[in-house]
C-alpha positions in Angstrom: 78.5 -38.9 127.9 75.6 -36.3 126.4 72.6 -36.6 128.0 69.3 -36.2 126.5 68.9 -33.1 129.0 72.4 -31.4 127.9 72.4 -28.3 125.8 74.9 -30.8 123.7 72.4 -33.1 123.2 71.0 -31.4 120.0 74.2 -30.8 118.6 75.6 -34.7 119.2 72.3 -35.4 116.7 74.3 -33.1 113.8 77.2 -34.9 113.9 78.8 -38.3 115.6 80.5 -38.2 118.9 84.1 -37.5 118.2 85.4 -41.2 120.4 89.1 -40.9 121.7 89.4 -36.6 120.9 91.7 -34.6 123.1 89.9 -32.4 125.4 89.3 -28.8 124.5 92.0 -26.6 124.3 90.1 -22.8 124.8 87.1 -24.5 127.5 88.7 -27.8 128.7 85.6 -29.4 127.7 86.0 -33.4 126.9 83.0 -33.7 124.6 83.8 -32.8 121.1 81.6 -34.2 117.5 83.0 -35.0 114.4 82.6 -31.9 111.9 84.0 -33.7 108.8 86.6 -37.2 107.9 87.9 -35.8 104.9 90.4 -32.7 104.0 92.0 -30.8 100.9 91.9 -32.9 98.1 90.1 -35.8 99.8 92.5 -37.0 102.0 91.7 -38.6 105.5 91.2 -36.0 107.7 89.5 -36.1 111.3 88.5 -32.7 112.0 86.2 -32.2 115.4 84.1 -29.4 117.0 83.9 -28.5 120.8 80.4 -28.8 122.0 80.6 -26.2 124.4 82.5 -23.3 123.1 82.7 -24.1 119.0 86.7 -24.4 118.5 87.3 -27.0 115.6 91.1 -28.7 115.7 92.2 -32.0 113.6 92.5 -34.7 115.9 94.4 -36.8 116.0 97.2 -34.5 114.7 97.6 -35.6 110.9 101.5 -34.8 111.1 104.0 -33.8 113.5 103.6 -30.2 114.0 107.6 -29.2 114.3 109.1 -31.1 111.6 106.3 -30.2 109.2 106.6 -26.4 109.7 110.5 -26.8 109.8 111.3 -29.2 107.0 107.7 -29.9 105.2 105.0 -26.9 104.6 107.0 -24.7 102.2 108.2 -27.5 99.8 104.5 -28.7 100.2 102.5 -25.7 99.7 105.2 -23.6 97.4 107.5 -25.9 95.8 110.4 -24.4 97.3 112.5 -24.2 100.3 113.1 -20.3 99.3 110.9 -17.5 97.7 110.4 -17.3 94.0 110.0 -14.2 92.4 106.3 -14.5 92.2 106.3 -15.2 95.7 107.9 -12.5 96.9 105.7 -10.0 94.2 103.0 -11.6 95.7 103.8 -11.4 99.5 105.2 -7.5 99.2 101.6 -7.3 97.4 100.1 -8.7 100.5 102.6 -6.8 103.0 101.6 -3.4 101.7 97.5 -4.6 102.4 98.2 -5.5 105.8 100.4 -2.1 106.7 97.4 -0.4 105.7 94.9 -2.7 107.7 97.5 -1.4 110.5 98.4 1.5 110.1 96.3 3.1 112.7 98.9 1.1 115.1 101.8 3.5 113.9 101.5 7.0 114.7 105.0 6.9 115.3 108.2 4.7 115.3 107.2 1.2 116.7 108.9 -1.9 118.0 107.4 -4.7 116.1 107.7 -8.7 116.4 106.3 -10.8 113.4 105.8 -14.1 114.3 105.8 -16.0 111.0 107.6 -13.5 109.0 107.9 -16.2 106.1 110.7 -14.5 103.3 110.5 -11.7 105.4 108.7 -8.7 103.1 106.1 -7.7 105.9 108.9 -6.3 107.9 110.7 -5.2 105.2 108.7 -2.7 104.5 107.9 -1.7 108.1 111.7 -1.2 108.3 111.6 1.0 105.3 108.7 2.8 106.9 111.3 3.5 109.9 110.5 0.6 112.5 112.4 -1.2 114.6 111.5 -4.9 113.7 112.6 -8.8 114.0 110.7 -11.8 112.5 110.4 -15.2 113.3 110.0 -18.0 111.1 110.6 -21.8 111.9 111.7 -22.5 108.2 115.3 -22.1 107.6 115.2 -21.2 104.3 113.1 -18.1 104.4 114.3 -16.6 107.4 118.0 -17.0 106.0 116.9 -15.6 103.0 115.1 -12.5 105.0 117.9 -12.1 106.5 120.7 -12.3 103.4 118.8 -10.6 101.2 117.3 -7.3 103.4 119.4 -7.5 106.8 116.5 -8.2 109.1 117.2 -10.0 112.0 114.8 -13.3 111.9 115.0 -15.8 114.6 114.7 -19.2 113.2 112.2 -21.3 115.3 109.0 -21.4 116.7 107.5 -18.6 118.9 107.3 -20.5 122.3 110.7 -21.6 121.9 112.9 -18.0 120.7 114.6 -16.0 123.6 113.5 -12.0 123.6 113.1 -9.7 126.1 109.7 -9.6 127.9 107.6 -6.2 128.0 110.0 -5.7 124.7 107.3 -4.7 122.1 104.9 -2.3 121.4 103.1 -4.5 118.3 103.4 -8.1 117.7 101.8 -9.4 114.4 100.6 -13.1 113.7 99.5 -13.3 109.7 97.9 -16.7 109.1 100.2 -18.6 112.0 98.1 -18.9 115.0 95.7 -21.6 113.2 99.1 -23.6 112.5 100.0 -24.0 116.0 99.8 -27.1 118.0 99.1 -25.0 121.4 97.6 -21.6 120.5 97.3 -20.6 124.1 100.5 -21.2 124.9 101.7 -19.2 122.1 99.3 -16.5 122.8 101.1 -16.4 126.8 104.6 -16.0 125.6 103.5 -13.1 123.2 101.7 -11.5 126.1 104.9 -11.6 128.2 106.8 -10.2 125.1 104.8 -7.4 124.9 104.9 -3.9 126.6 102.3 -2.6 129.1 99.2 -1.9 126.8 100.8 -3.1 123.8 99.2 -4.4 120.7 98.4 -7.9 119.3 97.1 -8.3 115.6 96.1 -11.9 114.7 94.4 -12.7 111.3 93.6 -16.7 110.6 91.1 -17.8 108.1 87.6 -18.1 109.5 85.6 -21.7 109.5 82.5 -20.2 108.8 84.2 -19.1 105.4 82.1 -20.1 102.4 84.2 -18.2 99.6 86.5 -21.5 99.1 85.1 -25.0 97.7 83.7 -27.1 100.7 86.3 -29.9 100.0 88.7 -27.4 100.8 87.8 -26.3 104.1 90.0 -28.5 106.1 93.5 -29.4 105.4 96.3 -30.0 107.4 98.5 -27.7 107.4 95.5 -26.0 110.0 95.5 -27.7 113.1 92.9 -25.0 114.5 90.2 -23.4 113.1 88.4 -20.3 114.4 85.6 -17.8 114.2 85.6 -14.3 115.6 83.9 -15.8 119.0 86.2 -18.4 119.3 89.2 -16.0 118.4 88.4 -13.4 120.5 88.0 -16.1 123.5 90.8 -17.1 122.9 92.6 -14.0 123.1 90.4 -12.8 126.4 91.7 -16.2 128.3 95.6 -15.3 127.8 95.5 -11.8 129.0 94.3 -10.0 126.0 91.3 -7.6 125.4 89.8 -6.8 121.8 89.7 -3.6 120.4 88.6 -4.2 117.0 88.2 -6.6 114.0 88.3 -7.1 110.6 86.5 -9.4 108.1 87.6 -9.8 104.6 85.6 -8.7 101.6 85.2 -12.5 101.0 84.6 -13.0 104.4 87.4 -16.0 104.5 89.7 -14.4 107.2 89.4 -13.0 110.8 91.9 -10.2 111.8 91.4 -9.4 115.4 92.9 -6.0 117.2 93.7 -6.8 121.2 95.4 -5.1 124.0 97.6 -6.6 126.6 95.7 -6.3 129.8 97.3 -4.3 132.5 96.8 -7.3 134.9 96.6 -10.6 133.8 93.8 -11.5 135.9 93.5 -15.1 134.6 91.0 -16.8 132.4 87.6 -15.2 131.8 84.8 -16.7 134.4 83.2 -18.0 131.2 84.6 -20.0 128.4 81.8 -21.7 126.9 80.0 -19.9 124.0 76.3 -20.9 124.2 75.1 -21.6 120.4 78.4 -21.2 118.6 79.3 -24.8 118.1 75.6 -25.7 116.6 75.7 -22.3 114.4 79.1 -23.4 112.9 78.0 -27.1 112.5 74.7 -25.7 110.4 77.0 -23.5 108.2 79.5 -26.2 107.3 77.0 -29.0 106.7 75.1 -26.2 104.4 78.0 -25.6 102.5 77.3 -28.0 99.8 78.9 -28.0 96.4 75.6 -27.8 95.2 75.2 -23.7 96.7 78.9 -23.1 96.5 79.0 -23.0 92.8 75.4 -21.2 92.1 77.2 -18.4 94.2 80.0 -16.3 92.3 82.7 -16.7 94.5 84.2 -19.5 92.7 84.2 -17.7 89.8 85.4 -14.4 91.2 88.3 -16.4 92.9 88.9 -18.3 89.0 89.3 -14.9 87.8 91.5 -13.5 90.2 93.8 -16.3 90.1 94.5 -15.8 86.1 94.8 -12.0 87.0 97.2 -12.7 89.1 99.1 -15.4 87.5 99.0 -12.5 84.3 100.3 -9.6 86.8 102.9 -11.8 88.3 104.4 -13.0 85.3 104.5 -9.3 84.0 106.0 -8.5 87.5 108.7 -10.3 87.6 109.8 -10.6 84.0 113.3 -8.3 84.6 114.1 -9.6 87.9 117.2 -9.2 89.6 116.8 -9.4 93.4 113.9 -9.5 96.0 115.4 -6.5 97.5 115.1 -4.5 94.0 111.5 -6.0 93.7 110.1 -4.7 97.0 112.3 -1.5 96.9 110.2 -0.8 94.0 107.1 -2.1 94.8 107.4 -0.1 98.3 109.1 3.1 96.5 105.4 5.3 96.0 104.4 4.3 99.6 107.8 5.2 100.9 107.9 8.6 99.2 104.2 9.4 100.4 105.4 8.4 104.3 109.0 10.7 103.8 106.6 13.9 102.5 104.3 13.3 105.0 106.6 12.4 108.2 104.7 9.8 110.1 102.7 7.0 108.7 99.5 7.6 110.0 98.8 11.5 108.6 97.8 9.9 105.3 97.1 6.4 104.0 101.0 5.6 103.8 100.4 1.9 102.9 98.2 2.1 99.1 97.1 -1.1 98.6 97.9 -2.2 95.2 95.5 -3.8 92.4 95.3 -7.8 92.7 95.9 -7.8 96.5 94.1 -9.5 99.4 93.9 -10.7 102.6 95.1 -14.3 102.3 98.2 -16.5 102.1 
């Protein structure tokens, strides 16, 4: 229990002790409060905050993790159990953002592991760009169609579970997966063993202390975890990991966090807990109220990006043929500039276009 004279004890009067939660997954730490009851669209939706360290997880677990992500999320959150043209405009939109967020990774030809390749245009284009790549995706229908439609090799299946080499990689990549996970640790030790000595881990997730999004839509459940930088970074310091730099969105709604695989693997850090992080991110999710969200412009900015983009997509795709012609012209000015040039990195080789940004 929290006693008066634990540095819980202020944060158990924010918010109701979470009865019958799991214990902490980053800290271990049993005593977790209730951050909010209610998800996307107002559905039930227990979502609960670790007193100690600030990690927020749904518990109990609204569905079950494997079949969702197999059979469930696509249909769910697209409507489709393979990419639609506007889809694949909009992730090849997307891929070409994060090459350039990376591109300081590729000085020259890399081996590169994206776990959650979804319809497979992220390493696509790093193919096109001259790198050795494979995905992995757990839904069927998008890594076949990766694979069918631009000869990538895509292991279908979740990242604990696939068979690869270890020490195989120089870059692994995780684009809004890690917060989907049912064990993030876990997942974050099989990508260390994956990895070569030194190599690089890039992880972007969307960040809880977001306020660009309505606050009914904070939680949902296709998120099992939700993280800020501290939490993030933890995370990635307790599986072997060290960070070397970061990234916040212009909207400030997602995280992407730069870490090297540590020499040695020296075991967890002496300290998990995060003194103050739970209590700052209970203060900014109570605070965001309807009420401040829309006196601010970011639901408006985010209205008029979405009928921008709904305009450009339509325009987009009007003559398509294929998702390999899309992206091969989509990718066709950055290719050119990387040929002229020779190696990504001597100039921006990865433009981002109009309309694009750093979400799913």
């Amino acid at each position: 229990m929290i006693s008066l004279e634990s540095p819980s004890a202020t944060l158990s009067t924010l918010a109701p002790r979470a009865v019958g939660a799991s214990p902490c997954q980053l800290c271990g730490n049993p005593e977790s409060v209730v951050l909010a009851n209610r998800g996307r669209h107002g559905k039930p939706l227990r979502t609960v905050i670790c007193l100690q360290c600030g990690l927020v997880w749904s518990d109990p677990l609204p569905h079950n993790p494997r079949e969702f992500y197999t059979q469930h999320y696509r249909l769910h959150y697209k409507g489709t159990y393979t990419p639609k043209p506007k889809h694949i405009l909009r992730a090849g939109r997307l891929a070409l953002a994060r090459c350039q967020a990376i591109r300081h990774l590729l000085p020259t030809p890399q081996t590169i592991l994206d776990v959650g390749s979804g319809g497979g245009e992220f390493i696509y284009l790093l193919h096109k760009l001259g790198h050795t790549v494979q995905g992995i995706e757990p839904n069927r229908g998008y890594a076949e169609y990766a694979e069918s439609e631009y000869g990538l090799q895509v292991h279908i299946g979740f990242a604990q579970d696939v068979a690869l080499p270890e020490e195989h990689f120089d870059l692994i990549t995780m684009w809004h997966v890690l917060e989907h996970t049912e064990r993030p640790a876990e997942v974050l030790l099989k990508l260390h063993r994956l990895l070569k000595p030194s190599g690089i881990l890039v992880i972007e997730v969307p960040n809880v202390e977001a306020t660009c999004q309505a606050p009914q839509n904070t939680f949902h459940e296709a998120h099992i975890f939700n993280f800020n930088l501290s939490t993030l970074q933890k995370l990635a310091e307790k599986t072997g990991f060290t960070g070397i730099g970061q990234l916040t969105s212009d909207d400030g709604g997602n995280i992407t966090l730069f870490a090297r695989k540590n020499a040695e693997k020296n075991g967890a850090p002496a300290a998990l807990a995060i003194p103050g992080n739970a209590e700052s991110i209970i203060r900014i999710v109570r605070g965001h109220t309807p009420l401040k969200h829309y006196t601010t412009a970011h639901p408006y900015r985010r209205l008029w990006h979405r009928l921008r983009q709904y305009f450009a997509e339509q325009y987009g795709t009007r003559d398509f043929t294929s998702g390999k012609a899309l992206l091969d012209q989509l990718y066709a000015p950055t290719i050119r500039r990387h040929v002229h040039h020779g190696t990504p990195h001597q100039e921006p080789a990865c433009q981002t276009p109009p309309m694009t940004r750093f979400s799913n």
